[in-house]
C-alpha positions as CSV (number, residue, x, y, z in Angstrom):
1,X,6.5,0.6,12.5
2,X,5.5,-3.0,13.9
3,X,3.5,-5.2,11.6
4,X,0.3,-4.5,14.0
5,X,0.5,-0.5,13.4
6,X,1.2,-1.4,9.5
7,X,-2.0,-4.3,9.0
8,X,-4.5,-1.5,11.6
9,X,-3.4,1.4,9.5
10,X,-4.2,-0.9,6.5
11,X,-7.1,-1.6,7.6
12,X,-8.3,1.8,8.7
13,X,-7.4,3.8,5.5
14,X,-10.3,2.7,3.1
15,X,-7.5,2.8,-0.5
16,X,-4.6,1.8,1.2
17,X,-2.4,-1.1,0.1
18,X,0.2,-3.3,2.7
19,X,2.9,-4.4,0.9
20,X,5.8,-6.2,2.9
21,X,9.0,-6.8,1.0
22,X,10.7,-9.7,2.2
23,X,14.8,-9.2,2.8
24,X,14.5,-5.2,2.6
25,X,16.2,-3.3,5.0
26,X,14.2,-0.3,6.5
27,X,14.3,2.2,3.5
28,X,12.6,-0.5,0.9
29,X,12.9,2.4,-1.4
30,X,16.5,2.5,-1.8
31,X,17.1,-1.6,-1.1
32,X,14.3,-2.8,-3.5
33,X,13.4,0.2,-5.7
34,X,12.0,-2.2,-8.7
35,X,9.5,-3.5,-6.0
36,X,8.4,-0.1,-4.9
37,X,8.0,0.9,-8.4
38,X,5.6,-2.2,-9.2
39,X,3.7,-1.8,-5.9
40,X,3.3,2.1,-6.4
41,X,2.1,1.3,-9.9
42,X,-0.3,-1.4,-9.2
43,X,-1.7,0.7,-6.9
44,X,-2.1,3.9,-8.8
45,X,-3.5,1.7,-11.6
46,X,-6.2,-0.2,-9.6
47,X,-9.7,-0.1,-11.4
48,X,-11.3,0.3,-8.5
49,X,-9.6,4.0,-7.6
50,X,-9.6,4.8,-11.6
51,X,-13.1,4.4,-12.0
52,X,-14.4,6.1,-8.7
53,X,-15.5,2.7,-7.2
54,X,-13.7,3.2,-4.0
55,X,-15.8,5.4,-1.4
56,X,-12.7,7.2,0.2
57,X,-14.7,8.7,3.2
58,X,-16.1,5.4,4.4
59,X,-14.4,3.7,7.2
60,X,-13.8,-0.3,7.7
């Protein structure tokens, strides 16, 4: 997906999260699985989507 797509999708999806991993190929999953693992948890753990901060029908 080009970094435009990634930063309007980003932008457009009221949780979401970009995270770029610098030097991984195209399936980050496999070629930096720690760094998945930390961004997937940082984002699951945000206080913001634990305590019902977030409004996830609003649009930005």
């Amino acid at each position: 997906m080009p970094p435009a797509w990634r930063e309007t999708v980003a932008r457009l999806v009221p949780t979401a999260a970009l995270v770029t991993v610098p030097g991984a190929a195209h399936n980050v999953a496999t070629t930096a699985p720690a760094r998945v693992a930390d961004a997937v948890r940082a984002f699951l753990t945000r206080p913001d989507l634990l305590d019902g901060q977030v409004d996830t029908h609003a649009h930005r």
